[in-house]
C-alpha positions in Angstrom: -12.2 46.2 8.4 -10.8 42.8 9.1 -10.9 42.0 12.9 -7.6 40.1 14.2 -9.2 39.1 17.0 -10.8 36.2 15.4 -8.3 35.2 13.3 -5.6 32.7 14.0 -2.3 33.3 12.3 0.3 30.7 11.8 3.7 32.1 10.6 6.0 29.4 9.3 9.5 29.2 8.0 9.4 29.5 4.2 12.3 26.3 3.9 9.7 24.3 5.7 7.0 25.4 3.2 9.1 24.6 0.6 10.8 21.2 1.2 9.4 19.2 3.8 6.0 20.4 3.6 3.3 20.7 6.2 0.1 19.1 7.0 -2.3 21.1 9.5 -4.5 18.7 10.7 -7.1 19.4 14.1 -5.5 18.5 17.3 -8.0 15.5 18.2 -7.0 14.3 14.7 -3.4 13.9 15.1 -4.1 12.5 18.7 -6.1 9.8 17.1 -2.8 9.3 14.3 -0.5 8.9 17.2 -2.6 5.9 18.9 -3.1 4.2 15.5 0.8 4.4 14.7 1.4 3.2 18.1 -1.2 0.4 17.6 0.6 -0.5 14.1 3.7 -0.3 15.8 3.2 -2.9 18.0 2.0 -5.5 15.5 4.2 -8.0 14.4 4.4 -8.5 10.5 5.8 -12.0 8.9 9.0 -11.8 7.2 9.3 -14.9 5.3 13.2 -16.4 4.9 14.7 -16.7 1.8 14.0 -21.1 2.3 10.2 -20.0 3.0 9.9 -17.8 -0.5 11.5 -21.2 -1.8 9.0 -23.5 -0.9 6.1 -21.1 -1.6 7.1 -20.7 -4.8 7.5 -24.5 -5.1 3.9 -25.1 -3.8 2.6 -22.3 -5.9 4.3 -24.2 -9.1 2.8 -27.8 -7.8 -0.8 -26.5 -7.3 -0.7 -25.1 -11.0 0.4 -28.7 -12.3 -2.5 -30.1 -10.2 -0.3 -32.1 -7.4 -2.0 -31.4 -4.3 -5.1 -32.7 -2.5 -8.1 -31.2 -0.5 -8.3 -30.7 2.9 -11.3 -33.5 3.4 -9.2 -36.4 1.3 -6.1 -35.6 4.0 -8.5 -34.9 6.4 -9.9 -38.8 5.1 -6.7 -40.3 4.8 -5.9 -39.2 8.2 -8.7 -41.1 9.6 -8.2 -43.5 8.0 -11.2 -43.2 5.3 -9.3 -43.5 2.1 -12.2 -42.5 -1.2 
């Protein structure tokens, strides 16, 4: 005979079973969730403008047609050094 003792029993609403659906995880598990999204949370992401997708695109189209320079000739030119 099964002892109920040692089982745990978990009785949930059979609309949350069937729409929203529910993840069990271990308790030190969804602690360590909580301080990631809070972590995540406070980390601010770049949203580029519409005029920064502009010239993005416009430096992406230059650097396929070959009109840009490396870092060392403007790095050069800066200092005067021109190669």
């Amino acid at each position: 005979m099964l002892s109920l003792k040692k089982m745990t029993m978990v009785i949930m609403p059979k609309e949350l079973s069937e729409t929203k659906g529910l993840v069990a995880v271990p308790k030190n598990t969804y602690k360590e969730f909580l301080a990631w999204q809070k972590k995540t949370k406070s980390v601010k992401t770049f949203k580029p403008t519409l005029s920064d997708i502009k010239s993005l695109d416009r430096a992406r189209k230059n650097f396929v047609k070959g009109n840009y320079i490396t870092l060392q000739k403007f790095k050069d030119e800066l200092a005067g050094n021109s190669r």
